[in-house]
N, C-alpha and C positions, 0 to 999 in steps of 0.2 A: 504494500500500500504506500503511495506515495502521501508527501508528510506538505501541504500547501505552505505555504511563508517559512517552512520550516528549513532550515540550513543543516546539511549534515557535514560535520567536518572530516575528512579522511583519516581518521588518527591509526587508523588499520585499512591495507588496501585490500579489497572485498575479492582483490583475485589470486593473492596467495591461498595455499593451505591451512587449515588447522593446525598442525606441526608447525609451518612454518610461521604460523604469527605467536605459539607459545615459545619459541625458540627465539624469536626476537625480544619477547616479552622478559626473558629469563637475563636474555644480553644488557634489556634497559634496568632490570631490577635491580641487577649485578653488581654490587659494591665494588667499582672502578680502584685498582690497587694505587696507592700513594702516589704522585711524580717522583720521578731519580731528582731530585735536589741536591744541594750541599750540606743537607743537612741541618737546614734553619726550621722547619717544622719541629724539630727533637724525637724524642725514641718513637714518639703516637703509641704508647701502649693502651689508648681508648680503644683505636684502631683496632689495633692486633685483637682487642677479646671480642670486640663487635663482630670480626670477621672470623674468628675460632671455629665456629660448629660447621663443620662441612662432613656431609653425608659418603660414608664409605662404600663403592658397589662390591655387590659380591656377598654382601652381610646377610641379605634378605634370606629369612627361612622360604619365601616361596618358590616351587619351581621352575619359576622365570622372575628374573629379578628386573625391575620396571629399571627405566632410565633416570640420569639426573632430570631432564627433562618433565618427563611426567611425574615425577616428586613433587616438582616445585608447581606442578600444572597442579597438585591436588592441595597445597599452600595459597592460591592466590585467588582472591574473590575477582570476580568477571562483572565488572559492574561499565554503565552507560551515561554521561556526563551528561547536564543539562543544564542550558544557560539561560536568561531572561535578557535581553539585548533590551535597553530602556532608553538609554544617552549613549553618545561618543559614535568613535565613527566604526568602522569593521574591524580596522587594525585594531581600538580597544579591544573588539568583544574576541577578536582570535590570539592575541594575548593575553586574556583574562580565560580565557578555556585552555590555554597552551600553560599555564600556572596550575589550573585546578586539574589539570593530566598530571601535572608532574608531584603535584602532593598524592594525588591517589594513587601511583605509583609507589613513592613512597612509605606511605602507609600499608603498601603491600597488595596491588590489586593491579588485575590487568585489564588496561582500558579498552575495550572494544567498539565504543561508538560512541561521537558527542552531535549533541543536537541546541541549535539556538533558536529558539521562540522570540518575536520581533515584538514587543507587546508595548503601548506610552508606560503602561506600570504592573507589576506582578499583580497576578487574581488572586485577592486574598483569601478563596478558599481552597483553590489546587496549586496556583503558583503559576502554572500555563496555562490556564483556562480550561473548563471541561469539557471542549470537543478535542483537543489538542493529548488529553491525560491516555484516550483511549487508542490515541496512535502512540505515544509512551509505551501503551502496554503491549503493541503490535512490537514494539520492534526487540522489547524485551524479550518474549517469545521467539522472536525471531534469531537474536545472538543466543540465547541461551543465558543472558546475566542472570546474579543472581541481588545485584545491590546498583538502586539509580540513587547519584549526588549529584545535588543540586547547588549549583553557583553564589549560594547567596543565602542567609537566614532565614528559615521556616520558621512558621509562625505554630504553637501546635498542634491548631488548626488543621494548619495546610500539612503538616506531617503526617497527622491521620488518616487526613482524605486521599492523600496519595496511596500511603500503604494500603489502603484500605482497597483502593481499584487498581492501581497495579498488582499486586499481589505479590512482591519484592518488598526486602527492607528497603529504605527511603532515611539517607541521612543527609544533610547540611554542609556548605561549607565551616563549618563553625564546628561542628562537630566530625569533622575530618582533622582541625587544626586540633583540635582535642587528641583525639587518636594518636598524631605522630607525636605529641608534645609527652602523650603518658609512656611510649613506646622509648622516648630518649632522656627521661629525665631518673637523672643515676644520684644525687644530694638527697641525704631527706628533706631537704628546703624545697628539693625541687618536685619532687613526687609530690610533696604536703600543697604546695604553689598548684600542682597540675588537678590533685582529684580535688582542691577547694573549687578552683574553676569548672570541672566539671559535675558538681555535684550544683551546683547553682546553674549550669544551664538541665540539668537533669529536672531542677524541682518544679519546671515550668513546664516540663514534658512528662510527667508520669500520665497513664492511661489507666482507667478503671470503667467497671461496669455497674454503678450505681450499688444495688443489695445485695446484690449478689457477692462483694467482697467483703458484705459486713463479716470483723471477726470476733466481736462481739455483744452478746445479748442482752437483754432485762429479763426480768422474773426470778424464775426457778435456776434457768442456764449463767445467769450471772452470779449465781452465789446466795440464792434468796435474794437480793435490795429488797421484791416486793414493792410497793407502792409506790409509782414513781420513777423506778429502777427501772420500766421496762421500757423498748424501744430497739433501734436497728442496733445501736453502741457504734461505736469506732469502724469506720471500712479500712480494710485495707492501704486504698489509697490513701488515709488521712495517717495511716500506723505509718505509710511510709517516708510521706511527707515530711512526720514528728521527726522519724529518724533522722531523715537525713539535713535538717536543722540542728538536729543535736551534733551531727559529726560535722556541721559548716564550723559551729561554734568552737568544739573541740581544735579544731583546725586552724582556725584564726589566732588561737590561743597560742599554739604550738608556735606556730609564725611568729608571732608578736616576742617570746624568750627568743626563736632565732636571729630575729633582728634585734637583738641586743645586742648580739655578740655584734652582728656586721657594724651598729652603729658606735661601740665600742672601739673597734678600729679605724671608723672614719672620723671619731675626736681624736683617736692618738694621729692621725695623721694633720689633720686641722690645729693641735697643738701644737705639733713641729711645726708648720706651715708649709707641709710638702705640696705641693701643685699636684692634681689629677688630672689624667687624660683618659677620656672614653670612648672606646672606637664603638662607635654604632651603624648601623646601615642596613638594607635590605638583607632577606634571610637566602645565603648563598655567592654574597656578594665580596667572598674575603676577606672577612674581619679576623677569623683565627690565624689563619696563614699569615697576615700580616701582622698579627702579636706577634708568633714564634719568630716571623723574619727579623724584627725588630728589638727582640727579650730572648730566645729561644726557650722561651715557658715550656714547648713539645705538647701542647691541647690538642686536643683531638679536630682531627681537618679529615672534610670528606665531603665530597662533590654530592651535596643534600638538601633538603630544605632542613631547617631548626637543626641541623647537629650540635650545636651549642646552646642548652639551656641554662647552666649555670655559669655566673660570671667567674671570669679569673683575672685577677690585680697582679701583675706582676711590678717591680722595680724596675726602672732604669738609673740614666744618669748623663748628663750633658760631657760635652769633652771640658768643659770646666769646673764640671766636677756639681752642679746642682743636681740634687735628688728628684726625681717625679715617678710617678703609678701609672701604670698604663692599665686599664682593665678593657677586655674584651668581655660585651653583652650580649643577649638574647637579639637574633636579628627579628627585624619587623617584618609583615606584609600588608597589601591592601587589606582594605575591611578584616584590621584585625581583633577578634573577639573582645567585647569589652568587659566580658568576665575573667578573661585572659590578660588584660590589663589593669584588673585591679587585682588577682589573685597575686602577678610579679609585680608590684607596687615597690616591697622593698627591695627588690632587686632593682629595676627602673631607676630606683634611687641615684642609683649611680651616674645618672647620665646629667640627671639634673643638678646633682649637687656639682658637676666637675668642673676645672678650670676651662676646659678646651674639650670638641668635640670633633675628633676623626670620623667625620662621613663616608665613608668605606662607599661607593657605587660599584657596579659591573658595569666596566665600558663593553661589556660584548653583549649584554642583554638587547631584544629590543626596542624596549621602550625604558631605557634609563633615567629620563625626568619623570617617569612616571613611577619608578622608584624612590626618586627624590622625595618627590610631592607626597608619597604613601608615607613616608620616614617624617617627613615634616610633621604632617597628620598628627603621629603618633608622642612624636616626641613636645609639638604643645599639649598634647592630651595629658601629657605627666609632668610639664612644666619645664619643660626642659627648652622652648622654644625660643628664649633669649642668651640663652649662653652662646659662647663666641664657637664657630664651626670653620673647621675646617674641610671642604672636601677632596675626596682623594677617590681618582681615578682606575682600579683595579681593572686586572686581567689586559693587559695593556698587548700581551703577547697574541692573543684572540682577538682583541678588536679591530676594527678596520680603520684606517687613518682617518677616514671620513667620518666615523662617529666620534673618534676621539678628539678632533678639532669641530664638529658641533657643541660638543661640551664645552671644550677650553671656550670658545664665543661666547656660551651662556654662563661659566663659570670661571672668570678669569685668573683666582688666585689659585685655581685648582693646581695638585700635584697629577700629575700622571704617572702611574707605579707599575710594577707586577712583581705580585707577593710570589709567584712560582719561579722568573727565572731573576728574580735580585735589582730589575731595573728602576730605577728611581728611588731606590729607597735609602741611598747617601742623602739626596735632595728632600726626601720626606725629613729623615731625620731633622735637618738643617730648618724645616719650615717649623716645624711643630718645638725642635725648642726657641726659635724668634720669638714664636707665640705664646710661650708660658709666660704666665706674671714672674716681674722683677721684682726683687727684692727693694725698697723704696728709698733706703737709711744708707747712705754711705757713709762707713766710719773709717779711722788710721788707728788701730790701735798695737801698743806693744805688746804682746800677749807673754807670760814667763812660764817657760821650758814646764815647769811642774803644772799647769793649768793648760795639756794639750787635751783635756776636754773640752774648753773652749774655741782652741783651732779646728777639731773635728769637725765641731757643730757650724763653723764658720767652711769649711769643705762641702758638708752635708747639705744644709738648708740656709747656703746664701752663695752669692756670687764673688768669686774671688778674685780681684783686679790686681796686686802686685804684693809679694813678699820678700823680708829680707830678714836674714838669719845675725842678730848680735847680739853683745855679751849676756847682753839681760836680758834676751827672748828671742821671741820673733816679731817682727816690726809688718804689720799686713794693711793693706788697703782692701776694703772689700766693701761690697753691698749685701745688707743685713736687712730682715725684717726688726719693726719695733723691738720687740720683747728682748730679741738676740741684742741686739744694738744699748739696750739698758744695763744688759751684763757685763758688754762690755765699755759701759761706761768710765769702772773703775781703771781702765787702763788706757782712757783714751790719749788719743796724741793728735788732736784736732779731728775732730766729725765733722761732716758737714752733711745736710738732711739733703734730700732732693728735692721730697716737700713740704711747700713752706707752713702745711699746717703739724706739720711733723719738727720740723725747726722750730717754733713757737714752744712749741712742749718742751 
């Protein structure tokens, strides 16, 4: 049956084989082994256990022992993409189905067919409208799926009434970003972050059948109450309901000790006066690879969407010797859950409290202002919208000259990098410490030989302009913050403030 306004995108060609479209399916699912580098990624032993379980032939007790092939053929759900085209032009909507292929991939599923309904706005009771649901359910039939996802938030409404005449499960994009996020989150911050999220788009979706799931009674069946006592009692749904309130709360709680610890360490950093820097950006867009190129932290990198759930702060250090924190975050995407963004609240934290923000893009994507914009989105959503931003150009070796100078037009202070084969990343370095806050107090002091905890701290967390070694110490010019610059009052040898409300004092 053919499908009228309706667009089928080729994401499988209808004139291979069976074999042969699981065989490709196996290729795309296929955890792509590390690039040969020099080693700036570090050991990856995330890597190594993620990719550990691999299937022995030859083991099977049965008499014919099946293929790696058809193993993974009876691993992967066979589901049917489904988009709602509202705004933007074609290139959006086959970019926004060429993302929701490559999550449901990830999440472990093999895409067999996407479809776009041209609609001014989704049908709030099926999503494509109900003469549209019952050719959905022709073509389900027809591949054999067994699961349709839909582009865009269901309402729970519209979840039921699909299930309900397709006759397939019927899940969300929202709840596909669900899926890979509890699939890759290894902290207990981060598991506790993923099911609070998930339990709060669940309590908006449970389903029940009225009396029938009453499970409890009045009268006799309640325990005697007797008068009064008697009635449907508690359904089901409302028992599950309770529950799963009690374990949101449980949850938040847990959270809330965890982020002591984290904010425990963002005061001892804020009391030194260390400068942070937080690479943020689209989800896949080289924010790990380019910590390790940068720190060699060795975080796990892997050609995915969400492989990094939990943030990691590494140290560095200027060539004159200023201390600063790089931490690599949770990447973003379009329309991304906003249960999802307040469950990582305090992790988000990060980005908003930092001095500097490393905007990580994919110059090979294609539509990378449209990753921008998705990153902007998210990052006012959590306040992070006025910190100072740097962007940065990734996968420089993949993209074309031509997009990478549409960018540099649009983004003129941009660095252009690549985290895989080392390019640009002397000049990164170079921009990003320009850009960290300076220490504001320039002082001269003598500092004596027995008080080299003072010089440390004058290494560590300020800028060091000139030294010289004599009898009674060492004689240093440096840029200090306030607090350093008071200790070292007792040995000054003329200060001089940079600013003048700093000189006042």
């Amino acid at each position: 049956m053919s499908l009228p306004r309706t667009e089928s995108h080729g994401l499988d060609d209808d004139a291979r084989t069976d074999d042969e479209l699981v065989v490709e399916t196996v290729r795309r699912t296929r955890t792509p082994a590390p690039p040969e580098t020099d080693g700036a990624d570090g050991d990856q032993l995330d890597l190594a256990d993620r990719q550990s379980l691999r299937r022995i032939s030859g083991m099977s007790t049965e008499l014919a022992d099946i293929s790696e092939v058809e193993y993974r053929q009876l691993l992967l759900e066979r589901v049917v993409l489904v988009s709602v085209w509202t705004t933007g032009s074609q290139v959006d909507i086959d970019n926004s189905l060429a993302e929701l292929k490559l999550l449901a991939e990830t999440a472990g599923s093999q895409v067999l067919e996407g479809l776009v309904q041209r609609r001014q706005v989704p049908d709030p009771a099926t999503y494509i409208g109900s003469g549209k649901v019952a050719e959905l359910r022709d073509v389900v039939v027809a591949t054999g799926a067994d699961t349709v996802i839909c582009d865009g938030e269901l309402s729970p409404a519209q979840l039921r009434n699909l299930e309900d005449r397709v006759k397939v499960k019927v899940i969300d994009r929202t709840a596909l970003i669900l899926d890979i996020f509890a699939q890759h989150a290894k902290s207990a911050e981060g598991k506790a972050q993923v099911e609070l999220a998930q339990l709060n788009y669940l309590k908006q979706r449970l389903r029940g059948w009225g009396g029938n799931l009453s499970r409890q009674a009045g009268g006799r069946a309640a325990g005697g109450a007797g008068i009064g006592g008697r009635g449907p009692g508690e359904t089901k749904l409302e028992t599950d309901r309770r529950r799963i309130n009690s374990r949101i709360a449980k949850l938040r709680s847990a959270l809330r000790e965890m982020d002591g610890t984290r904010e425990t360490k963002r005061a001892e950093r804020r009391r030194h006066q260390v400068p942070s820097v937080a690479i943020v950006g689209y989800t896949n867009a080289g924010k790990s690879s380019l910590l390790n190129r940068l720190t060699g932290a060795g975080v796990l990198v892997e050609d995915a969407v969400f492989a990094t759930l939990d943030p990691t702060t590494r140290r560095s250090a200027t060539p004159d010797g200023r201390v600063f924190t790089l931490t690599d975050t949770v990447g973003f995407v379009r329309h991304l859950p906003h249960d999802l963004v307040e469950a990582f609240a305090s992790t988000l934290e990060e980005s908003a409290q930092a001095d500097l923000l490393v905007h990580v893009v994919d110059g090979s994507d294609p539509d990378p202002e449209g990753q921008i914009r998705a990153v902007h989105d998210v990052l006012s959503e959590i306040g992070a919208g006025k910190v100072s931003e740097l962007i940065v150009i990734n996968k420089a070796d993949l993209a074309t000259p031509d997009a990478i100078a549409n960018l540099r037009s649009r983004h003129r202070d941009a660095v252009v990098v690549s985290a895989r084969t080392g390019e640009g990343i002397d000049d990164l370095r170079r921009t990003v410490e320009g850009r960290l806050p300076r220490p504001e107090v320039e002082v001269r002091a003598l500092i004596p030989y027995e008080r080299g905890d003072l010089l440390d701290r004058v290494h560590q967390a300020g800028e060091l302009l000139t030294t010289e070694h004599t009898g009674d110490g060492t004689l240093v010019v440096a840029r200090v913050n306030a607090d350093l610059a008071g200790e070292l009052a007792a040995f000054d040898r003329g200060s001089e403030s940079l600013d003048p409300t700093v000189r006042g004092g």
